[in-house]
C-alpha positions in Angstrom: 14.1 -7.1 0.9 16.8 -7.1 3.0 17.6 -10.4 4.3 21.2 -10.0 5.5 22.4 -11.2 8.5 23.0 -9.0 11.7 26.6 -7.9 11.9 28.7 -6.2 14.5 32.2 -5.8 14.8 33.5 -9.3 13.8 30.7 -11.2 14.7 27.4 -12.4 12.4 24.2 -13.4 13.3 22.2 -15.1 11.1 19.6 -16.7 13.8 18.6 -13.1 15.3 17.5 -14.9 18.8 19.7 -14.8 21.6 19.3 -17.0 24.8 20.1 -16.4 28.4 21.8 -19.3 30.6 20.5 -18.7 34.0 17.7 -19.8 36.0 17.0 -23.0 34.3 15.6 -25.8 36.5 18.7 -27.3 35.1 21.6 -27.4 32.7 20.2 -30.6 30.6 16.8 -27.8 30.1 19.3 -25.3 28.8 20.8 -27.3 26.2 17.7 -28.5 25.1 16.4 -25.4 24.6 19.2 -24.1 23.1 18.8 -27.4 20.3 15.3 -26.3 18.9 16.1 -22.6 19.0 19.3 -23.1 16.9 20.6 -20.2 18.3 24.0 -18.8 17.5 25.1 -16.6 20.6 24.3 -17.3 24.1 25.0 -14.9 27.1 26.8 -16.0 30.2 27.3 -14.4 33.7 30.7 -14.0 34.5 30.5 -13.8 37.8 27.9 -16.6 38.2 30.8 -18.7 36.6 33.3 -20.8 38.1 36.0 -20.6 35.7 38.6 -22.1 37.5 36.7 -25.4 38.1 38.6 -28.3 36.4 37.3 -31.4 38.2 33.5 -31.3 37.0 31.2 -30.3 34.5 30.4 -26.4 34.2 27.5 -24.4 32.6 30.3 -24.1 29.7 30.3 -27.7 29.2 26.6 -27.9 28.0 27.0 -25.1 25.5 27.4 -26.1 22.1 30.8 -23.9 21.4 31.5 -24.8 17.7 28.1 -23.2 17.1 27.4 -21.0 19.6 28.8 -17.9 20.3 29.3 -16.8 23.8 28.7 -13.8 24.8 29.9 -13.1 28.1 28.1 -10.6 30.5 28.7 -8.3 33.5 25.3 -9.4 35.0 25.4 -9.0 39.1 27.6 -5.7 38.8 26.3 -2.2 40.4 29.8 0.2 39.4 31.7 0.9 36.3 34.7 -0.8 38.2 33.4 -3.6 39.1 32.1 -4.2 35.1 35.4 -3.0 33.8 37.1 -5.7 35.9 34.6 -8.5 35.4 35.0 -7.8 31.6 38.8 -8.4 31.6 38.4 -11.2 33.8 36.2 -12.8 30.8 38.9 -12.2 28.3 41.9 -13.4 30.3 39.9 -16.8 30.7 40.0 -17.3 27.3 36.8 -15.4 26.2 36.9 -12.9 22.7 36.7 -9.1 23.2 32.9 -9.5 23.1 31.4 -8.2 26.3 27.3 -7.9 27.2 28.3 -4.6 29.5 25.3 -4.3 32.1 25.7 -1.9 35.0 22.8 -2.1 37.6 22.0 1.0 39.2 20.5 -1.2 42.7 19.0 -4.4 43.3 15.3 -3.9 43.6 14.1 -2.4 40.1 17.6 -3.4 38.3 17.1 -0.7 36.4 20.7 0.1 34.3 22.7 3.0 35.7 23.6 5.2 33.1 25.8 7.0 34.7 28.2 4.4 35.4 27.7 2.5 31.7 28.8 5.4 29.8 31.8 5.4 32.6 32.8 1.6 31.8 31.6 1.6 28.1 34.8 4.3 27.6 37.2 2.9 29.8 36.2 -0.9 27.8 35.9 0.3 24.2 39.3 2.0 24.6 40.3 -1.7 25.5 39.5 -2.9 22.1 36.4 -4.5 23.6 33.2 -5.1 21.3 30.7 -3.2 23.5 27.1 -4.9 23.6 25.6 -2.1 25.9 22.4 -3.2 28.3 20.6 0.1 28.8 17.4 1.8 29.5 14.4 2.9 26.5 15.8 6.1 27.0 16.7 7.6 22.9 18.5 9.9 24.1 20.8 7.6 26.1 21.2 4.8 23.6 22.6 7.9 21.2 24.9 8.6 23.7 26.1 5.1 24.0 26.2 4.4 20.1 28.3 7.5 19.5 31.0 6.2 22.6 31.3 3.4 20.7 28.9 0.3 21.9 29.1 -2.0 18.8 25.6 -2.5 19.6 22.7 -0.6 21.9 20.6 -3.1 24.2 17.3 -1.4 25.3 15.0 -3.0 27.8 11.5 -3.9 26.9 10.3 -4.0 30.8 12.6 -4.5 33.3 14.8 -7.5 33.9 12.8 -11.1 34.8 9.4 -9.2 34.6 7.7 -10.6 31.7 5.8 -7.1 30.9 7.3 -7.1 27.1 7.5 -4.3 25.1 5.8 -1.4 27.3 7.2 1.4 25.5 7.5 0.6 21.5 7.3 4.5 20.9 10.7 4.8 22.2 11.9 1.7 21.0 11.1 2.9 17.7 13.0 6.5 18.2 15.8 4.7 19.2 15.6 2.7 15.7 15.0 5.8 13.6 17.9 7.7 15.4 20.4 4.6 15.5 23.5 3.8 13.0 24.6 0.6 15.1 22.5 -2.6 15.4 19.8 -2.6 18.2 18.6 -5.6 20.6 15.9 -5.5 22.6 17.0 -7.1 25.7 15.2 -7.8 28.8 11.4 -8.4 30.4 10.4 -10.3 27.5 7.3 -13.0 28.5 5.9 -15.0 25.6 6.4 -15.2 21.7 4.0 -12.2 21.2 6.5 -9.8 23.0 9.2 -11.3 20.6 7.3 -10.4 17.5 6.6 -7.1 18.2 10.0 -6.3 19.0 11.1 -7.5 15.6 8.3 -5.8 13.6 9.3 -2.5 15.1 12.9 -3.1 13.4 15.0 -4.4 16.1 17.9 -6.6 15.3 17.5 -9.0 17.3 16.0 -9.9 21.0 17.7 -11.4 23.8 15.5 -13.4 26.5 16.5 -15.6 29.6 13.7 -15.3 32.3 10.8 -15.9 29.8 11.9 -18.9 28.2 14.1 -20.5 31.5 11.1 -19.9 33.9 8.4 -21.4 31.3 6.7 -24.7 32.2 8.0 -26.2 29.0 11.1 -24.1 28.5 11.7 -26.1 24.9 8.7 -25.5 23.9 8.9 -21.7 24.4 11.9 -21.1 23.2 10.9 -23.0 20.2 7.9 -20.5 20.2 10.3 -17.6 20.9 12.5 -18.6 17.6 9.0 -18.9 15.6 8.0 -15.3 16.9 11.5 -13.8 16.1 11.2 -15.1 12.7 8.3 -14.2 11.9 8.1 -10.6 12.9 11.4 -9.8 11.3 9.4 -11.0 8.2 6.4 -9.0 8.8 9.0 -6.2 9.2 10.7 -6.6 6.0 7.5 -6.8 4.4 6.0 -3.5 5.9 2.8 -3.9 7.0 -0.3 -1.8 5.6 -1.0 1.2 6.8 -3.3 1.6 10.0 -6.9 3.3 9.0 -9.9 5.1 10.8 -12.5 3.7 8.1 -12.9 0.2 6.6 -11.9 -0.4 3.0 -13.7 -3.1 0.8 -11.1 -6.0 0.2 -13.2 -7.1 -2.8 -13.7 -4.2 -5.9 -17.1 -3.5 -6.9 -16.8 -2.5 -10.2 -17.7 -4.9 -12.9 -19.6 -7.1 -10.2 -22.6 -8.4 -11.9 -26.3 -8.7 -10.0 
């Protein structure tokens, strides 16, 4: 079986769980939930950031560095220009030239605009960034953005904050079958179920922030979360039976004596 760990550009992932940062009731939650997850990359919101803040604690503070990757977002943008320049603003503070590009396309369904992705993904991978692109379960867009060069392709599984999970694993699995670049479903993941059957379809990996940060015992679903991430890539490597109209005995009958 293949048991290697998930690699992209110069980054490796051996914990295929990725955690959010935002909306936690507060910043002692996050880091707890980030403990019993053991997770290795955690996304942050540029623009939600103050980087220039020297005199107190930031959200940076709380996150584990030496074990944690982070992976640095363009969360809260609606144009390529506006991603582009959030992205370099990430990277002159200090950040690597890993970048979670996410280009909303308007504020009610925040949908990503594909448009304007494939517009920034360009202008950033020409940069030298490593592109983690946030898009729709589109195949035929997350083709498109693998072959301009995102490092990885980050369908949605429902819509951001939803909680609906998986609604179309048809298309997630295209996208697998079709893909030659690591694939993370990302977004409207609700409870450990949604997790597993992400990772039994073949994904890489999953990133989640509503479902765990909005939980009543956000630990204790993020421990579930890890659990379910496990476990389906497991069942995944395995390779389940196959599905059948009819029952088949478990037990043979032949040589049974009566």
């Amino acid at each position: 079986m293949d048991t290697a760990p998930l690699r992209f550009g110069k980054y490796e992932l051996t914990n295929r769980l990725i955690l959010g940062t935002g909306k936690y009731a507060d910043l002692e939650v996050m880091r707890e939930a980030f403990a019993v997850t053991g997770i290795q990359m955690a996304t942050v919101a540029i623009r939600r950031v103050n980087l220039g803040q020297t005199d107190e604690p930031t959200l940076l503070d709380y996150i584990d560095t030496d074990r944690i990757t982070i992976l640095p977002n363009t969360a809260g943008c609606y144009t390529a220009a506006d991603a582009v320049r959030t992205a370099r603003l990430a990277r002159e503070f200090g950040f690597s030239d890993l970048i979670k590009l996410e280009v909303l396309a308007d504020e009610k369904t925040l949908l990503p605009d594909p448009v304007a992705t494939l517009e920034a993904l360009r202008i950033l991978v020409a940069e030298d960034f490593t592109v983690m692109a946030y898009t729709s379960d589109d195949p035929v867009m997350a083709k498109r953005l693998e072959d301009e060069g995102a490092a990885v392709v980050m369908p949605l599984g429902s819509p951001i904050g939803t909680g609906q999970g998986i609604l179309n694993p048809q298309n997630i699995q295209i996208i697998l079958e079709r893909a030659g670049v690591p694939i993370i479903v990302d977004a409207g993941v609700g409870t450990a179920s949604d997790t597993s059957i992400a990772m039994e379809l073949g994904a890489g990996g999953v990133l989640m922030n509503t479902g765990v940060a909005l939980a009543k015992d956000p630990a204790m679903m993020a421990r579930a979360m890890a659990l379910a991430c496990e476990s389906g890539r497991l069942a995944y490597l395995a390779g389940r039976i196959e599905k059948r109209r009819y029952a088949r005995a478990s037990s043979p009958v032949n040589g049974v004596i009566e």
